[in-house]
N, C-alpha and C positions, 0 to 999 in steps of 0.2 A: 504494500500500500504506500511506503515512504517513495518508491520509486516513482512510483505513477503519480503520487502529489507533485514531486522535484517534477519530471516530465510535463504536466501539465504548466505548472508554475514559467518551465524555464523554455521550454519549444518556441512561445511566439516571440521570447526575449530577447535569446540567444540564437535560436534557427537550431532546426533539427539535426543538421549536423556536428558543429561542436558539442552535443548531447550523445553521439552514435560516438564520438572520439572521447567523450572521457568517461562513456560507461564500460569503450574498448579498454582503455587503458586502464580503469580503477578493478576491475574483476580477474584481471592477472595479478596487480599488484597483491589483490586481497587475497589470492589464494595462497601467493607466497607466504604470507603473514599467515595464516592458521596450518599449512603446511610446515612450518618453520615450530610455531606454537606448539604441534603436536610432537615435532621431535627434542622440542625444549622440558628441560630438568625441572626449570623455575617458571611460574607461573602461566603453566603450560595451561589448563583450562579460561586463565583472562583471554590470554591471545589466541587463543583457538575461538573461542567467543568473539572476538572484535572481529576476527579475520574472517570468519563464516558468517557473521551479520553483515559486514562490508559486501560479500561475494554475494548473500543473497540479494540486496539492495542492488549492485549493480547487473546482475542475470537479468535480474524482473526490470530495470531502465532501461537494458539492453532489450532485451524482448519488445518492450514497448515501444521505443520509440524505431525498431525495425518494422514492428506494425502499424504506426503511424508512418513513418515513409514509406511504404511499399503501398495503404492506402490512400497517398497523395499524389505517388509518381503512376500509379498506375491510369488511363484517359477513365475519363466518368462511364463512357456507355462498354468498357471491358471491365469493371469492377470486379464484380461478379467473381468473373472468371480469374483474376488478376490474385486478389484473394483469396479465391479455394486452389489455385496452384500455388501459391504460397506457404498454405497450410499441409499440401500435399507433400510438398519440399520441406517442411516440420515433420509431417511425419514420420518419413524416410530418413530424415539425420538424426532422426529420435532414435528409428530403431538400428540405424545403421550403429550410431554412436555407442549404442548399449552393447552389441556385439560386440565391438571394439573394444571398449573399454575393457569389459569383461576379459577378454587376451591380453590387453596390456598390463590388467592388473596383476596377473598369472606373470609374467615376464618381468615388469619392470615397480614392482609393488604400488601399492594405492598413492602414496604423496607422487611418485614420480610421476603416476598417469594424468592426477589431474596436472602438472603444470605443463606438462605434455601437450595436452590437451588444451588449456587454456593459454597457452604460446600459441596455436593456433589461430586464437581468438584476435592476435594483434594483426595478421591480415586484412581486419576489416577495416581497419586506417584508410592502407592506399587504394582499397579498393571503392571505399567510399569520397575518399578524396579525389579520384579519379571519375569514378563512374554515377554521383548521386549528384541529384538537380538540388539544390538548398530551395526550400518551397516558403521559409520565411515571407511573409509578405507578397504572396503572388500569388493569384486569383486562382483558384485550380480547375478553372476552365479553358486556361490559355497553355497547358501543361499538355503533350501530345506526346 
């Protein structure tokens, strides 16, 4: 819920894209932090706490505001459709991910998958940087 407040609050402020860049960047850092936590001696349940509340705040800004640009950039009369391939594209990285994970965890143990995993997550930068229309302020009828 804290995400999707921050998210609504900050979308028409700041433009939906520096929203997509630091919930890229804040959910790798966070996971360092409670994976770090968990193999920490001293005060290993604070920081496992800060860093797993951090991660989940940024998943759930991250989720959000890819579903808020993906229903901005997509033309109004392919909504629809725009949207249930998107979810279709969720669902397949949902289950592909689970697979995955599940062998990497076997392989390379649980802290190392997620940041494995969530190193991944910093690709959406350039790709966002490159490839998304910033919809701040722009009528989304003139978006094609």
């Amino acid at each position: 819920m804290i995400a999707y407040l921050i998210n609504g609050f900050l979308a028409d402020r700041i433009g939906r894209k520096p929203l997509l860049y630091l919930w890229s960047c804040l959910l790798p850092i966070s996971v360092f932090i409670w994976v770090f936590g968990a193999l920490s001696s001293q005060s290993a349940f604070l920081i496992v706490f800060i860093g797993y509340a951090i991660s989940h705040i940024s998943f759930w800004g991250l989720w959000g505001v890819i579903r808020l640009i993906t229903l901005e950039l997509v033309p109004t009369d392919k909504r629809g459709t725009g949207l249930g391939f998107r979810s279709l594209i969720g669902a397949f990285g949902t289950t592909i991910g689970l697979l995955l994970s599940s062998l990497a965890i076997l392989v390379f143990g649980l802290g190392a998958t997620f940041i494995i995993f969530v190193i991944v997550n910093l690709g959406i930068i350039p790709l966002g940087f490159f490839f998304i229309k910033e919809t701040k302020g722009v009528d989304l009828a003139e978006i094609k």
